[in-house]
N, C-alpha and C positions, 0 to 999 in steps of 0.2 A: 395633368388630369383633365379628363375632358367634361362638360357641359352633365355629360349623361353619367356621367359619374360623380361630376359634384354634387349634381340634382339626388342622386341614388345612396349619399351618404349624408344629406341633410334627412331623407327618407327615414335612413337606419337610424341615427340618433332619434327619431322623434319616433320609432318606433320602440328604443328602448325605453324611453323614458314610458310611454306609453303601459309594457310592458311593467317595469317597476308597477306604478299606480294600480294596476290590476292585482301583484302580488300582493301589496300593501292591502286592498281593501278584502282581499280573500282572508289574508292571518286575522286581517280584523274579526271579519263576518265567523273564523273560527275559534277567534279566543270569546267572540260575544255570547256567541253561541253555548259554549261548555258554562260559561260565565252565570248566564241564565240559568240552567239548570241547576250549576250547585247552589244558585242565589234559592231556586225552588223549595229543593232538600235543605237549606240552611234555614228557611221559613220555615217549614214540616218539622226539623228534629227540635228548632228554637220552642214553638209552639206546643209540642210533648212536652217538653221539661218545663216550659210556664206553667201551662193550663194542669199537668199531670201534679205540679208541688202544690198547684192551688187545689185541687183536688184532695190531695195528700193531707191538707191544710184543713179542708173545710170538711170533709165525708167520713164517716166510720168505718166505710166498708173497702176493702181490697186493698189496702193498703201494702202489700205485699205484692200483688200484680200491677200497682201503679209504680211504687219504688223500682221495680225490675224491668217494666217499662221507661222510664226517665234514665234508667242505668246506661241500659239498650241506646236509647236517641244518643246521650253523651258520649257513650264509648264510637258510635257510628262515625260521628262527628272527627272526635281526637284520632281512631284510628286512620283514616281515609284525610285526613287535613283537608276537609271540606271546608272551612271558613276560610282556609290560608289559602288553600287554591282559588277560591272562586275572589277574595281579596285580588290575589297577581294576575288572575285573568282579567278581571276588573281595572285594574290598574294599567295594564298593558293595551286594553281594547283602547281606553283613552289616550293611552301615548302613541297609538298607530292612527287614530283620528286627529290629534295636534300635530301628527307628520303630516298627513294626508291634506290638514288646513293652509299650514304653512308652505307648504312646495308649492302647490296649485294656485294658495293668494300669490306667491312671488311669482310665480310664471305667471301667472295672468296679467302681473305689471310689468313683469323684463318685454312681456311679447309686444308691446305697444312700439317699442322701439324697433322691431321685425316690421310692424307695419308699416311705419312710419317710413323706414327705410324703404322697402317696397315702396308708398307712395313715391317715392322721389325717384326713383326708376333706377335706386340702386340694389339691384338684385344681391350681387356678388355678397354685400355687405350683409344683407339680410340673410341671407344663406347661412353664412358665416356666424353668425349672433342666432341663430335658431339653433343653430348644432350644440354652440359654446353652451345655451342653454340648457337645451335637453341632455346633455351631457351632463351637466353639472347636478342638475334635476333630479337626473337617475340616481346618480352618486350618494345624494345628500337622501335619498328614500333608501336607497341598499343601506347605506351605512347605519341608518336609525333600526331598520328592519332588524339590520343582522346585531345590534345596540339591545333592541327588544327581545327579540329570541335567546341573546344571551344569558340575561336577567332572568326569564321567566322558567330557561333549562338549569340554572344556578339555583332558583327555586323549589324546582320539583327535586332537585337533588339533596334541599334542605330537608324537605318531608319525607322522601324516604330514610333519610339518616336518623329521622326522628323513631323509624321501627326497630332501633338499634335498639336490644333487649340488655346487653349487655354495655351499660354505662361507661365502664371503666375503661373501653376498651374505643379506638378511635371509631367515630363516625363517618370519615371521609375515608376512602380507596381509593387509593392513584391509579390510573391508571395504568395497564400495562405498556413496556416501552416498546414501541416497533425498532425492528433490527433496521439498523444502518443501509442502504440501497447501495447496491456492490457498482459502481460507478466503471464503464468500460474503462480497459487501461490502453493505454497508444504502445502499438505494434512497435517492440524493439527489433532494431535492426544488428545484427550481430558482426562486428568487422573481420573480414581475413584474419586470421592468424600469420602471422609471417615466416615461413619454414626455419627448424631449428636447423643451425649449423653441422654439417657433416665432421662426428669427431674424427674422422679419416685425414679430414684434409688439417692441415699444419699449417700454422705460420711462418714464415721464411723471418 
């Protein structure tokens, strides 16, 4: 391997890792984001069913339009699993900010020894331990990433099973099975036949 291609594939790993770190803080910035908003509506419907039972509690009048209102906010709430979602976005924003702490503190102490090396005017070596790193780096962020995303799609699949009207009857759907992939088969070769005996001819 030459020179310009070792240099070119210390390049590429620290451009994956790179890469990870930018996925990472995107899923964040999108779970933070929904996060927010249902935390918004969780404020708004919580604050109807207080304010509206204390009302309900204290006032003579409308008691029937307050009741139907507080009905409204709770069913809003249970239909849509807005507490439960904006919980697992919540939950998940945090676990992709403790990836996010943890890679980047460890790489900012494995990198010292990249320098170091470097100072000593041993490139090769640093080269070497930069890769190992940002290889490692990336791995340890995909695999929580893909850790995170699994949990949080395990959840949205909780709440919808939850619109299952009919109790008795299972809430989970397996999945459909994809058909088997028909795998080329290796070219038979078929051998001579060996011509069948003339019944003309006799044996002596």
């Amino acid at each position: 391997m030459t020179e310009a291609q070792r240099g070119s594939a210390a390049a590429a790993a620290q451009e994956f890792f790179n890469s990870a770190l930018n996925e990472a803080k995107a899923l964040k910035g999108t779970y933070e984001s929904s996060a927010k908003r249902r935390r918004w509506l969780a404020i708004i419907l919580k604050g109807i069913a207080l304010f509206g039972g204390l009302a309900v509690a204290t006032l003579n009048v409308y008691h029937v339009v307050l009741g139907v209102i507080i009905s409204v906010a709770v069913l809003i709430d249970q239909l849509f699993s807005n507490y439960g979602r904006m919980m697992t976005e919540t939950i998940a924003t945090d676990a992709v900010a403790r990836t996010l702490r943890r890679v980047e503190g460890n790489y900012n102490h494995e990198v010292l020894d990249v320098i170091g090396a470097n100072e000593k005017g041993d490139s090769e070596r640093a080269r070497a331990l930069l890769m190992d790193l940002a290889r490692k780096s990336a791995k340890v962020v995909r695999d929580e990433l893909d850790r995170i995303r699994t949990a949080v799609e395990d959840a949205n699949i909780q709440f919808l099973s939850n619109l299952n009207l009919d109790q008795a009857a299972p809430a989970n759907t397996p999945l459909p099975k994809a058909p088997a992939p028909e795998l080329p088969k290796a070219p038979t070769t078929e051998l001579p036949k060996a011509p069948s005996p003339d019944p003309s001819e006799k044996k002596d």
